[in-house]
N, C-alpha and C positions, 0 to 999 in steps of 0.2 A: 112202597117203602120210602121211597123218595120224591120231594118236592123241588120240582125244575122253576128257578128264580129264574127270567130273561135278561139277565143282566149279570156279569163279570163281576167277580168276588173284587176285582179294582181296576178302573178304568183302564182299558189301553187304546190312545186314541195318537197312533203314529203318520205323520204326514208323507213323512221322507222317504221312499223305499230304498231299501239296501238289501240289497241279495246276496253279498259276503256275510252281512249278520247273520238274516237268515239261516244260512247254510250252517252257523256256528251254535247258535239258540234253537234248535234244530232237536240237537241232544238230549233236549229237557223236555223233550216231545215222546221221541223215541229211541232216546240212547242208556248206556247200562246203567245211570241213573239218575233216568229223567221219570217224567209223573206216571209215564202210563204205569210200567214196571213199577211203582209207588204202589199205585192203588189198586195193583191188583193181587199183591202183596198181602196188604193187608187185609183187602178184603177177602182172603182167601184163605189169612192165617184164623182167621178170628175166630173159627168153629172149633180149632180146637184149644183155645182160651179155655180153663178150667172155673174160671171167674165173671162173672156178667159185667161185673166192673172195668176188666180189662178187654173183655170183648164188645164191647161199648167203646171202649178209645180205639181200637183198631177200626171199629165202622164207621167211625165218628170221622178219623184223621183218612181212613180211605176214600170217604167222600169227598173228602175236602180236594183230595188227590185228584180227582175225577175236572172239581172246577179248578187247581192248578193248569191240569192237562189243556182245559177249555182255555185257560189263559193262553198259555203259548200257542199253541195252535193259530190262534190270533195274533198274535207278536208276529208269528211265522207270516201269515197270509196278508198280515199291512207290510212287512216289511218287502213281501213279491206283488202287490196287487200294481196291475198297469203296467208293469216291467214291457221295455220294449227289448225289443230281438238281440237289441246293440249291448244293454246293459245286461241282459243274460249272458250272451256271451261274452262280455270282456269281466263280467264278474265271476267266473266260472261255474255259475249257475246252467248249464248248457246241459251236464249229465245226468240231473236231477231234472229240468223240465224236457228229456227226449221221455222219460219214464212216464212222469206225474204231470206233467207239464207246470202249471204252479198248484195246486190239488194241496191238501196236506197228506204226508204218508211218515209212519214211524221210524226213524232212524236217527242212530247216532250223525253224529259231527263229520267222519270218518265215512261216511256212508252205508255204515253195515247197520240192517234191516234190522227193526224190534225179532225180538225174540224170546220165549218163555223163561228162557235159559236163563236168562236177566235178573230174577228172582227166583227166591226163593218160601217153601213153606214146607214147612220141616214136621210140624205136630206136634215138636217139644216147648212147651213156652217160655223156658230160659233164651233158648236156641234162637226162635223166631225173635224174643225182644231184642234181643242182642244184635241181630240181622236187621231188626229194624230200628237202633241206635245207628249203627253204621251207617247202612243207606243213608239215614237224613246228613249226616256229616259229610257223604260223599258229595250229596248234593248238592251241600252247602258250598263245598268246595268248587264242582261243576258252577255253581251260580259264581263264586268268586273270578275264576277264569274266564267268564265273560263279562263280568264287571271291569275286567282290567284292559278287554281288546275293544270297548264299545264307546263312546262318549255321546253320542246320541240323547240329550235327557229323556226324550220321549220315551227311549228305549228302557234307559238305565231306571225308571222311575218303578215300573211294574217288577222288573230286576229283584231290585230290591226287596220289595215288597214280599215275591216268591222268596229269598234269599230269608227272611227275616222268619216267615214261617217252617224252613227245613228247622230253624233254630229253634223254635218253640214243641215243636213236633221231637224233636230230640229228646228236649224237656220230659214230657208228657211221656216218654216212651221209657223212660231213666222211673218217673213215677209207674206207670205200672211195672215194670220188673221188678218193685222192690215190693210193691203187694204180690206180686209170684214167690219170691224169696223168703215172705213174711209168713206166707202159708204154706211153705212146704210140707207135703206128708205123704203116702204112700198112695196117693191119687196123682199127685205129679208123674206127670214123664221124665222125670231128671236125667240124664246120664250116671251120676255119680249115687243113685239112689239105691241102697242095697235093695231092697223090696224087688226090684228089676232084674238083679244077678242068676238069672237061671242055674249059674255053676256052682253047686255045693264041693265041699273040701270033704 
């Protein structure tokens, strides 16, 4: 189904290692929402899209998810690679390389390990767009709080970049809700759908 490009949806070619970045940028790897929980999200919600339209943007934008995830992963692993002993430890990078040592592994900022629980996928496709307008705003937001602790250009450059598409992805997710909305009828899962009300009066 898929065609693997060798090459990063945008460069990231970091010189500098920082292992407090890392540890920060981290999130967007494997925190409540960062790319993995993205894309597997959507790829998950999309079966039960009633629309090929919209379930076509969810596979569309969960791929994409997939090469955001490749991105950081990379940010992570330039930002550790050749770390000596000294800067592990004074950058508090020590509890994370006794586990992984520099490896990449899922986790929030905070340390707590990816988790399913992270997303969601609901079956209803008001519900699910909705869950996935938010997500992208969350993220947006997560990308803003590391834009603000980082000065780094190398870093801030692909940053952005991630930052710019939670934006667009927003977009895109605001348009199909409103082909869900435009079609409602007793095929929908709505909540507020009489067709659904099991309880007669």
């Amino acid at each position: 189904m898929w065609n693997y490009e060798r090459r990063l949806q945008f460069p990231v070619k970091i010189t500098q290692p920082n292992a407090k970045l890392a540890q920060v940028i981290i999130s967007q790897y494997g925190g409540p929402d960062g790319e993995m929980g993205a894309s597997m999200r959507y790829l998950s919600q999309r079966y039960a899209m009633p629309y090929n339209e919209v379930a076509g943007l969810l596979t569309d934008i969960g791929t994409e998810e997939l090469a955001h995830l490749e991105m950081v992963a990379t940010i992570v692993h330039q930002l550790t690679k050749n770390l000596s002993m000294e800067e592990i430890e004074n950058s508090g990078f020590a509890n994370y390389y006794v586990d992984h040592t520099i490896g990449i592994w899922p986790q929030a900022a905070g340390g707590v390990p990816f988790n399913a629980n992270q997303f969601q996928s609901k079956g209803d496709p008001i519900t699910d767009l909705v869950e996935d307008m938010a997500a992208e705003q969350k993220a947006r937001s997560t990308y803003d709080n590391i834009l603000r602790l980082i000065h780094d250009q190398e870093v801030c450059e692909p940053i952005r970049f991630l930052r710019a598409r939670e934006i667009v992805h927003f977009q895109r997710f605001g348009e199909g809700l409103r082909i869900v909305q435009d079609n409602l009828d007793s095929k929908n899962f709505y909540a507020f759908n009489p067709a659904f009300d099991r309880c007669k009066n």
